[in-house]
C-alpha beads as a LAMMPS data file, in Angstrom:
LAMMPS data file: protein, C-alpha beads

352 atoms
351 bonds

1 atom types
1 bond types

-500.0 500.0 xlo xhi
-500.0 500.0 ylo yhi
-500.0 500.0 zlo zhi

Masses

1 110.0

Atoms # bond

1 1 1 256.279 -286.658 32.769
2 1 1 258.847 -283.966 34.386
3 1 1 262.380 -285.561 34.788
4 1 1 263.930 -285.309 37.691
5 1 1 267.454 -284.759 39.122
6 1 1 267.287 -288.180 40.920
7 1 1 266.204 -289.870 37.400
8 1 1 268.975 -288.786 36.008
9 1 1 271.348 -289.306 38.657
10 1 1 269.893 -293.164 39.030
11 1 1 270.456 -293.847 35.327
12 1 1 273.927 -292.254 35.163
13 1 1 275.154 -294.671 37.517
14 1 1 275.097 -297.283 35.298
15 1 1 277.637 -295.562 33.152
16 1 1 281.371 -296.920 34.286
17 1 1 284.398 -295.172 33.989
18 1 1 286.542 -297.200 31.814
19 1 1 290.007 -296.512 33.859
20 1 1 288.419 -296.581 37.750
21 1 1 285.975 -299.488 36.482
22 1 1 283.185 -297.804 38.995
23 1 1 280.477 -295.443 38.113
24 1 1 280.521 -292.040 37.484
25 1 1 278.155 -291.157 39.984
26 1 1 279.522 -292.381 43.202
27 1 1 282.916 -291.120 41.716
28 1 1 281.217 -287.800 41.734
29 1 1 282.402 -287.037 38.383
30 1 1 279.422 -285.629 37.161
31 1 1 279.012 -281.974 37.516
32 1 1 276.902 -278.691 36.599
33 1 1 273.912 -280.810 35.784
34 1 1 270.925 -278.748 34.701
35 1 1 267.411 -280.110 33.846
36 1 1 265.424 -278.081 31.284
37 1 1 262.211 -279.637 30.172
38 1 1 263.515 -282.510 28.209
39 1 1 267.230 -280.830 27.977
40 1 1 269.443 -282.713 30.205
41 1 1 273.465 -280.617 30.336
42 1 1 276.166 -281.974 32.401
43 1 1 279.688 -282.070 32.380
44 1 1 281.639 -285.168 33.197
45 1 1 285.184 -285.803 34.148
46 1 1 287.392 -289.007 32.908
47 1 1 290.814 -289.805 34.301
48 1 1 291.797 -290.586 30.033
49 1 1 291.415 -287.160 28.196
50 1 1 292.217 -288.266 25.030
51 1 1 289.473 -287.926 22.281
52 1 1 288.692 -291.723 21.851
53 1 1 287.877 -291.915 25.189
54 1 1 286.142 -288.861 26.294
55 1 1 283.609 -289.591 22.695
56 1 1 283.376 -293.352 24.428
57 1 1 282.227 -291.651 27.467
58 1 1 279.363 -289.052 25.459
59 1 1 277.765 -291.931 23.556
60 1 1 277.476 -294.078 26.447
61 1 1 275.979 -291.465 28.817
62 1 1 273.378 -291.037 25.701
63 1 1 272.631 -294.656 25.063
64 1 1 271.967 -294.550 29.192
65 1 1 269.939 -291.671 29.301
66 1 1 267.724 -292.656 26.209
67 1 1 267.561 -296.394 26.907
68 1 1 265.847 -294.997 30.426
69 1 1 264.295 -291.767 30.393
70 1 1 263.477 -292.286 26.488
71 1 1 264.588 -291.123 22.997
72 1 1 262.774 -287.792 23.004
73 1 1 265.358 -286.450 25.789
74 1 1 267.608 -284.105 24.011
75 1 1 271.522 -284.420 25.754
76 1 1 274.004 -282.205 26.156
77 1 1 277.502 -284.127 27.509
78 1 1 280.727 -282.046 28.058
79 1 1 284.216 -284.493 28.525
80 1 1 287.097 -283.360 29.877
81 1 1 289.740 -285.014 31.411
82 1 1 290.691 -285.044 35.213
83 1 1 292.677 -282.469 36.494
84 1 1 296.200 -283.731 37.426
85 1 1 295.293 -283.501 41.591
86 1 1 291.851 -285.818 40.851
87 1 1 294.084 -288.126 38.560
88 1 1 296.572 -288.887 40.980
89 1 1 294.017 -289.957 43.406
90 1 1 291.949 -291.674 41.010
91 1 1 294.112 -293.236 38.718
92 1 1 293.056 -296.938 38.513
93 1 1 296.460 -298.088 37.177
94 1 1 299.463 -297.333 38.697
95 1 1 297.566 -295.044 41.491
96 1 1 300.713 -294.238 43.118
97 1 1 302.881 -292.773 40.868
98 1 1 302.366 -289.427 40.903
99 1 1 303.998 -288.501 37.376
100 1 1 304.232 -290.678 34.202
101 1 1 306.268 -289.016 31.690
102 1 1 307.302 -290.847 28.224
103 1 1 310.430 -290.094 26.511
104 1 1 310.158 -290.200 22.680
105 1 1 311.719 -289.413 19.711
106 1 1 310.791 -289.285 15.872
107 1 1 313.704 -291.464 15.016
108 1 1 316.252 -293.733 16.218
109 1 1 319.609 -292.578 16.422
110 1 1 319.231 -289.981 18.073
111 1 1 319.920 -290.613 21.956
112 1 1 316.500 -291.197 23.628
113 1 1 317.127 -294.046 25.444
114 1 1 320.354 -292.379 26.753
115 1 1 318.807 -288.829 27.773
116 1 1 315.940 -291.288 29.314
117 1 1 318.157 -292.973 31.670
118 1 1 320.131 -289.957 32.843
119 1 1 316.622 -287.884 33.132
120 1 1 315.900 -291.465 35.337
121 1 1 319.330 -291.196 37.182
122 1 1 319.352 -287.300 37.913
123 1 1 315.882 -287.447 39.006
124 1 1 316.948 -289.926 41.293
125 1 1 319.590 -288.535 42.399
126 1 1 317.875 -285.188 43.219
127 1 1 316.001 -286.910 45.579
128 1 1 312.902 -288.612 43.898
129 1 1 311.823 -291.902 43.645
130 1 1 311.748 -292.716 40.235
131 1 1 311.320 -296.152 37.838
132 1 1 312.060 -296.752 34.280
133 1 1 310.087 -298.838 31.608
134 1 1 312.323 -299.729 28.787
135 1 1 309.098 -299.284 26.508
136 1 1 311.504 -299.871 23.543
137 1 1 310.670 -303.488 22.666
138 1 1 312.600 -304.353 19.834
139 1 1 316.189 -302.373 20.883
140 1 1 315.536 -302.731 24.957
141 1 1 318.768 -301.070 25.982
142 1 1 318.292 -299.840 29.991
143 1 1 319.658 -303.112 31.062
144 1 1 323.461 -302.147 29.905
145 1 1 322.563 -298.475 30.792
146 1 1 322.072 -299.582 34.541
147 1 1 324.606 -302.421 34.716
148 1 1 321.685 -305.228 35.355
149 1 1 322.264 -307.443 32.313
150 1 1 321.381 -311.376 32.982
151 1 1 319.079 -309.970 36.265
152 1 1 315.390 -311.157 36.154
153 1 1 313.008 -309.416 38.413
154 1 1 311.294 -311.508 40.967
155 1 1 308.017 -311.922 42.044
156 1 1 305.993 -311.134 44.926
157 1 1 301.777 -311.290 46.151
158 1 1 299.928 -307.804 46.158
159 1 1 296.299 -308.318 47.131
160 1 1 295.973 -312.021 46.129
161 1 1 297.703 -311.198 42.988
162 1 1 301.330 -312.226 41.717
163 1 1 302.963 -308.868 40.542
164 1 1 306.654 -308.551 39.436
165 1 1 309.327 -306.771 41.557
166 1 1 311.648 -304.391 38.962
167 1 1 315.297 -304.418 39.357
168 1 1 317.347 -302.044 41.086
169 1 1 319.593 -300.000 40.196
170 1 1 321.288 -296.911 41.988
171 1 1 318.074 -296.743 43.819
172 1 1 315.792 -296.939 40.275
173 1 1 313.282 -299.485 39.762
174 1 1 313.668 -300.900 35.751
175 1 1 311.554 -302.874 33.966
176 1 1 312.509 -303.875 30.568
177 1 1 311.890 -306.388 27.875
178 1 1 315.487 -306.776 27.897
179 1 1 314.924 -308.938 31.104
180 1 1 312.598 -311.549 29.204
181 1 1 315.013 -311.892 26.222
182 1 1 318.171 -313.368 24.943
183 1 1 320.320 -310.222 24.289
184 1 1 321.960 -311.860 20.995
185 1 1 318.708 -312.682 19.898
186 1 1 316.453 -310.154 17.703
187 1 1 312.913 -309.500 19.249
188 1 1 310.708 -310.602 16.166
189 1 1 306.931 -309.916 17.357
190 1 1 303.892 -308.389 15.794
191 1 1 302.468 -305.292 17.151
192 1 1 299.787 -306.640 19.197
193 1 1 302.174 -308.609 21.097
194 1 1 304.639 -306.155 21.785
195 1 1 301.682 -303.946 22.374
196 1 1 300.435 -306.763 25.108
197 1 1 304.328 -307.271 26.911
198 1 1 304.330 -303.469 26.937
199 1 1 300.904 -303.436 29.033
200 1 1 301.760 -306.212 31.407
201 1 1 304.974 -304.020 32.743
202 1 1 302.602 -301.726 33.474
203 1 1 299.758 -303.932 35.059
204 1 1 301.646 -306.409 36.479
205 1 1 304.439 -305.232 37.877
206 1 1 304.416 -303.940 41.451
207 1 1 305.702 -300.526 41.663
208 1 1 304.494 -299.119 44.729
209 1 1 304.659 -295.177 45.051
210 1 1 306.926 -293.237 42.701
211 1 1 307.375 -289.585 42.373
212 1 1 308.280 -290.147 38.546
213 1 1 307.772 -293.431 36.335
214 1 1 309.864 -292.487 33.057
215 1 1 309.033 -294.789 29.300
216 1 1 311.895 -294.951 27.214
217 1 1 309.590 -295.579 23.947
218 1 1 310.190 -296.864 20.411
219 1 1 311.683 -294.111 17.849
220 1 1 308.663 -293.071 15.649
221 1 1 304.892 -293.344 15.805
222 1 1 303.157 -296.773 15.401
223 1 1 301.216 -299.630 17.749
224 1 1 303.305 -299.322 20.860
225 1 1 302.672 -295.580 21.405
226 1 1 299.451 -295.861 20.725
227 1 1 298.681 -298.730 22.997
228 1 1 300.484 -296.547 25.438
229 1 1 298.190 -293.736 25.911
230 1 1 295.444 -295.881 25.598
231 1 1 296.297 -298.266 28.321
232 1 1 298.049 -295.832 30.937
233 1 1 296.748 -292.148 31.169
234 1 1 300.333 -290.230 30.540
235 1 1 300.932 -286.919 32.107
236 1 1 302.860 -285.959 29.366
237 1 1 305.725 -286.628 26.948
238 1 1 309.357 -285.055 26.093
239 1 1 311.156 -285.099 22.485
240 1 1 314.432 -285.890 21.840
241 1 1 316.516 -284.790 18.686
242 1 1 319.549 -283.817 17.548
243 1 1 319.504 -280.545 15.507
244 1 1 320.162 -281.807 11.587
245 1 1 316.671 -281.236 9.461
246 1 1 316.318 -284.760 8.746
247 1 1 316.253 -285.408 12.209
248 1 1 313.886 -282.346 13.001
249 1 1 311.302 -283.397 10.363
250 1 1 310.280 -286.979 12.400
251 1 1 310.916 -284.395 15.848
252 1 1 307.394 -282.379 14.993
253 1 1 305.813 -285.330 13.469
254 1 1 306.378 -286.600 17.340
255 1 1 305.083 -283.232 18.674
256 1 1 301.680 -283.208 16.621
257 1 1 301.337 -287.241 17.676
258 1 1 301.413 -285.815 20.821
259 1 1 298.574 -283.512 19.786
260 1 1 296.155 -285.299 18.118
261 1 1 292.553 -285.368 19.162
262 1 1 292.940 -289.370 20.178
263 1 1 296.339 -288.344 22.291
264 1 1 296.098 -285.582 23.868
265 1 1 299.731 -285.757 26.107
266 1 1 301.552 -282.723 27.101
267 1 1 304.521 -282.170 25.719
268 1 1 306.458 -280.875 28.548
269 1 1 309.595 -279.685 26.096
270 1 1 312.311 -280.875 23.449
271 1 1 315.966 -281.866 24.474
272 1 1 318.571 -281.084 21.930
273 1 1 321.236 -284.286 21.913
274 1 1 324.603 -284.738 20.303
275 1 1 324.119 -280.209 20.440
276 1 1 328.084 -280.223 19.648
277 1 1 331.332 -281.748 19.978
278 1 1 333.407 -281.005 22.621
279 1 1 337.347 -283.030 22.382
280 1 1 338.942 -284.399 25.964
281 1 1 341.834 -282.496 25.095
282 1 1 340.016 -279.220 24.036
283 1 1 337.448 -278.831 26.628
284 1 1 336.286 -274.761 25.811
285 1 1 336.112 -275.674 22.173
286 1 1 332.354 -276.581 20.691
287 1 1 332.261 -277.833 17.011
288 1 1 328.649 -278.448 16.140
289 1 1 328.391 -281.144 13.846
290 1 1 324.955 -281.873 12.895
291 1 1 323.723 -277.795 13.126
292 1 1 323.665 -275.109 15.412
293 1 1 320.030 -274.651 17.821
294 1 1 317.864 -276.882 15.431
295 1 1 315.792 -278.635 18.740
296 1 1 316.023 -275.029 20.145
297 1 1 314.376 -273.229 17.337
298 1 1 312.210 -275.776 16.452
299 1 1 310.621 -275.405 20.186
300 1 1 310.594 -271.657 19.884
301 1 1 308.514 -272.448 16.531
302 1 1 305.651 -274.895 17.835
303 1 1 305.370 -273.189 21.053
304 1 1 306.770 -275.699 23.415
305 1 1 309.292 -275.410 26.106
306 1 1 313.394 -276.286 25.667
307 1 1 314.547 -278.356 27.793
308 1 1 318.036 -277.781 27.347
309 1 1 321.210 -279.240 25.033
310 1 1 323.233 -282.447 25.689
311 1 1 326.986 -282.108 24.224
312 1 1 328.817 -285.342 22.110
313 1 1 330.996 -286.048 25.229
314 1 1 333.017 -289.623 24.808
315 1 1 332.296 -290.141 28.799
316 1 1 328.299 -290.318 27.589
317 1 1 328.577 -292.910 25.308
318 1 1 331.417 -294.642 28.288
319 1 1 329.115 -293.675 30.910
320 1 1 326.258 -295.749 29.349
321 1 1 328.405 -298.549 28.390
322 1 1 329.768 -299.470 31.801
323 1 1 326.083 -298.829 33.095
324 1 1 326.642 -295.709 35.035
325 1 1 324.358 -292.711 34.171
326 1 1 326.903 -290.278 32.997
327 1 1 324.376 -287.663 35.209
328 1 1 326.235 -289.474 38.050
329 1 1 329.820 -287.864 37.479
330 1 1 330.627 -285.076 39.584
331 1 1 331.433 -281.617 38.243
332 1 1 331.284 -282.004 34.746
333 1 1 330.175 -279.981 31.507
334 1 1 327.415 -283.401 30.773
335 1 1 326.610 -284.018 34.366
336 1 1 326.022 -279.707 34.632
337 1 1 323.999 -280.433 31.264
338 1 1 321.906 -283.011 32.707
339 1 1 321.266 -281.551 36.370
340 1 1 320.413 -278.389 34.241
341 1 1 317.559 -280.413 31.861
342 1 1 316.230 -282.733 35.231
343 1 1 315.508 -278.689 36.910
344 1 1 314.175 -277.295 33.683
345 1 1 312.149 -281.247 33.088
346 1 1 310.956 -280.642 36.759
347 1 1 309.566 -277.571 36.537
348 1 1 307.563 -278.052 33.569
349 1 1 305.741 -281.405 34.884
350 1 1 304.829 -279.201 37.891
351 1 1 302.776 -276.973 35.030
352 1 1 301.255 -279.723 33.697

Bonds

1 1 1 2
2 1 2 3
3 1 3 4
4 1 4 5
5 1 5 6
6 1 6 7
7 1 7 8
8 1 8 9
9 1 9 10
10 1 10 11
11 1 11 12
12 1 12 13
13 1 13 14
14 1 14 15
15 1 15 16
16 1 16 17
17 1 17 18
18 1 18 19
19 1 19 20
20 1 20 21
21 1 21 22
22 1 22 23
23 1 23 24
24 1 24 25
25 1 25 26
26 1 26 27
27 1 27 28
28 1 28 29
29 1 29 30
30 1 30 31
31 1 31 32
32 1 32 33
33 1 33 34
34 1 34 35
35 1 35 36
36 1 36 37
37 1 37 38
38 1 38 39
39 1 39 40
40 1 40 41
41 1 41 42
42 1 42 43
43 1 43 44
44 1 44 45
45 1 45 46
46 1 46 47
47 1 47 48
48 1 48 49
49 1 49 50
50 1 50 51
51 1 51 52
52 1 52 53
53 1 53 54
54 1 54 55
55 1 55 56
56 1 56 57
57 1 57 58
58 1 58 59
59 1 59 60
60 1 60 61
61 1 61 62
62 1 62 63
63 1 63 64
64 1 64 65
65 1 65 66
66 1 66 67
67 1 67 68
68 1 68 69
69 1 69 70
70 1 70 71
71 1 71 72
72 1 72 73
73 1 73 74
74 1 74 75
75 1 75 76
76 1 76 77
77 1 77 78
78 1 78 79
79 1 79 80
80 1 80 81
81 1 81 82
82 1 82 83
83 1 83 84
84 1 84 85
85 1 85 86
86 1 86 87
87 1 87 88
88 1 88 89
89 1 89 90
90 1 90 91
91 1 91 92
92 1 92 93
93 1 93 94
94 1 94 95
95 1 95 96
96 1 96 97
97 1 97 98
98 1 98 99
99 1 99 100
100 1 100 101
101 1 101 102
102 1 102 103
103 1 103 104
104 1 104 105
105 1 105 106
106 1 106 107
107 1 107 108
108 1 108 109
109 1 109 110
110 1 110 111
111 1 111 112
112 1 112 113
113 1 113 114
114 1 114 115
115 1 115 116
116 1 116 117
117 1 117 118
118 1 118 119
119 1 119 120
120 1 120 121
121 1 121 122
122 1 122 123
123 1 123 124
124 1 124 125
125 1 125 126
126 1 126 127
127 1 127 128
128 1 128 129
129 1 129 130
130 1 130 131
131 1 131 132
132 1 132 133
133 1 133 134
134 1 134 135
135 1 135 136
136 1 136 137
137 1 137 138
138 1 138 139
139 1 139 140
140 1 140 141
141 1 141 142
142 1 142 143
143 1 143 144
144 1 144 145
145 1 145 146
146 1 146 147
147 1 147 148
148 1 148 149
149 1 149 150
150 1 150 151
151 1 151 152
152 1 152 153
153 1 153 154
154 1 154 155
155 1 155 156
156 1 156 157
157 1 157 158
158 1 158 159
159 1 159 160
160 1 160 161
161 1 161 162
162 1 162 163
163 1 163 164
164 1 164 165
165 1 165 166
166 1 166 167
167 1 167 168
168 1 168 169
169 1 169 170
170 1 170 171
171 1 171 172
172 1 172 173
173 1 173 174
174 1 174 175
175 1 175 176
176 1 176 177
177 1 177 178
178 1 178 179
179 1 179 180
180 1 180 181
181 1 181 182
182 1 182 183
183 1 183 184
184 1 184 185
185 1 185 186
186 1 186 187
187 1 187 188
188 1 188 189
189 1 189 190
190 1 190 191
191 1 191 192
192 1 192 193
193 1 193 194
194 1 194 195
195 1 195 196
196 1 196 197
197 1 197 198
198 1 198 199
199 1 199 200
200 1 200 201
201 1 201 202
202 1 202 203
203 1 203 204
204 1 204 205
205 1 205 206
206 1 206 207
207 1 207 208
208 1 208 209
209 1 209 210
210 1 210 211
211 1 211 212
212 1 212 213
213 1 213 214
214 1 214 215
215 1 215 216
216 1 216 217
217 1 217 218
218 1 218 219
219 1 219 220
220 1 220 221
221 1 221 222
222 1 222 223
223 1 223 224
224 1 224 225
225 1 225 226
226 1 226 227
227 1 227 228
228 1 228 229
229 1 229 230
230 1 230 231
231 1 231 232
232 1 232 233
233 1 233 234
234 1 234 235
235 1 235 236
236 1 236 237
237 1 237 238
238 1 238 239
239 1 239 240
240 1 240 241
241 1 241 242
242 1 242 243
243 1 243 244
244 1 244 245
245 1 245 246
246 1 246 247
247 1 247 248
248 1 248 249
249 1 249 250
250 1 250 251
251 1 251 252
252 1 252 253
253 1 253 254
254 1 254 255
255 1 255 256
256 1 256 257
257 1 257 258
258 1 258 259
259 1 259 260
260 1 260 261
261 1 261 262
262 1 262 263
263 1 263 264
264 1 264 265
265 1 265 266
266 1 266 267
267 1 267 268
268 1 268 269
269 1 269 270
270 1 270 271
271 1 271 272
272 1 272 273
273 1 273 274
274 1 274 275
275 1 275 276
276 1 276 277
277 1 277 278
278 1 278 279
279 1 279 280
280 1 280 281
281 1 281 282
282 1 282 283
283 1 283 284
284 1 284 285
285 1 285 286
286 1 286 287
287 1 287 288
288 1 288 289
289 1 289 290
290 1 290 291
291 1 291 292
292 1 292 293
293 1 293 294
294 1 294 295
295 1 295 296
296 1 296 297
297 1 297 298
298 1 298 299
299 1 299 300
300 1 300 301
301 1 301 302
302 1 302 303
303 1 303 304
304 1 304 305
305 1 305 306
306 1 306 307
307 1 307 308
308 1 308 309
309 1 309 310
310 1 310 311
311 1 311 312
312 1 312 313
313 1 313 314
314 1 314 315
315 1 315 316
316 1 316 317
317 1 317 318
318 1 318 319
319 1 319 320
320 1 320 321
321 1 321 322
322 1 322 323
323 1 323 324
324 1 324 325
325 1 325 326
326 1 326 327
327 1 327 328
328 1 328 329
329 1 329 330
330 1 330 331
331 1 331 332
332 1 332 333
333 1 333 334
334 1 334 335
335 1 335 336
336 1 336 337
337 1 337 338
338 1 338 339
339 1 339 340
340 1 340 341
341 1 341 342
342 1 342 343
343 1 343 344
344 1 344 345
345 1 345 346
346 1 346 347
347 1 347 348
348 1 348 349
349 1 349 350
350 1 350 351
351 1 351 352
């Protein structure tokens, strides 16, 4: 018996999209279908592009097809991932926020959670509306950063559901771990929890619509980045570093995470922290402590984009103590520094 493009259509549409939770028919995500005797070719579109998902997607649209039009059908399934105009509209969690970018680094020490708040703060203060997940569960730090320690965010009814309302902070909505925990007391979980407290700040917390929605993550690679890009499709990822080789080894080990087949996240550049010291009293001089360029070169070298360098300035690590964004200081060699990485930041998401 001939198949037909109905047939096919009928039987696809009991394949689901895992992230809209609806079919991919009436999503219209299937595309340049061709019928060829008992050759069926299509191409299908998923809003996760990562490898895990996209193989998910081929072996069910098999197991469909063969279950209904039977096993002698020969199938020919191309997954790729959405392009980032059909995302946006699509995207079943978090469908308002246009951009979600996760800050990461390949180990601690290093600054991330610093150069995530002032990325937060000058995108903010540039205009956007931007939130912050304080992704890193066992060292949450974005409640000194913003000056909200001891707040808890409230609650409020979206759609018959209770959601949590982040805390605000020059005009930022945070979310953190840090909210949910005694600060004197160590977070001691497994990685499926912290895997599952990460997930509900994403789920059940009521953003509304965000320009940018920045995750400070965990130093290195483990459960909670992984959990991450399988539970929230990212639009891509920055490194941070500072520019000594030991550092710089775990920096491309967080580059090829990035990379892998069951990833697949942008990375939109590498930001070189702690580039040199710079004394109060000597403000032209630059002594460069841990190397000269490392984060620089290193970029140049895997074919990614520099973001820019961040000096050792005393006001950062003041700045982030007293829970002002040191982005927030007028006229400055660090606040230059950071308006200088938010542009460069900016412009590569808009590539992406």
């Amino acid at each position: 018996m001939a198949i037909n493009r109905e047939q096919v259509l009928e039987a696809l549409s009991n394949v689901i999209e895992p992230d809209l939770k609806k079919d991919i028919v009436s999503q219209n995500l299937v595309d340049n279908l061709k019928i060829e005797g008992n050759k069926i070719s299509m191409t299908v579109m998923v809003v996760n592009p990562a490898m895990h998902a996209r193989k998910r997607m081929q072996e069910a649209i098999k197991f469909t097809l063969n279950r209904v039009l039977g096993d002698d059908i020969e199938i020919e399934s191309t997954v790729q991932g959405m392009p980032k105009e059909a995302k946006e509209s699509r995207r079943k969690i978090l469908p308002d926020v246009k951009n979600i970018i996760a800050v990461a680094s390949g180990k601690g020490g290093v600054g991330k959670s610093t150069v995530a708040s002032n990325l937060a703060a000058g995108l903010s203060k540039q205009g956007f509306k931007v939130g912050i997940i304080d992704a890193d569960i066992y060292g949450p730090s974005m409640p000194t950063m913003f000056d909200v320690v001891g707040e808890r965010p409230t609650s409020i009814e979206v759609e018959g559901e209770k959601k949590m309302v982040p805390v605000i902070s020059y005009g930022i909505q945070i979310m953190s771990i840090g909210f949910f925990t005694d600060p004197e007391e160590a977070v001691v979980w497994r990685g499926p929890m912290a895997s599952k407290a990460l997930t509900q700040m994403f789920t059940d917390t009521h953003w509304g619509a965000l320009d940018y929605l920045i995750v400070d993550l965990p130093p290195g690679t483990g459960d909670i980045h992984l959990s991450l890009v399988q539970t929230v499709p990212l639009d891509g990822a920055v490194i941070v570093s500072t520019p000594q080789e030991v550092a710089l080894a775990d920096a491309r080990k967080g580059v090829t995470m990035f990379g892998m087949d069951n990833i697949k996240v942008p990375v939109l550049g590498l930001i070189e922290n702690m580039a040199w010291f710079t004394p109060a009293e000597l403000p032209e001089n630059k002594y460069y402590i841990f190397g000269r360029d490392g984060v620089k070169n290193l970029a140049s070298g895997m074919g990614k984009p520099f973001l820019g360098h961040i000096p050792i300035v005393q006001s950062v690590r003041e700045s982030g103590d007293i829970g002002r964004p040191a982005v927030f200081q007028e006229n400055t060699p660090v606040s230059n520094a950071f308006d200088e990485l938010v542009r460069r930041f900016v412009e590569e998401t808009n590539k992406v």
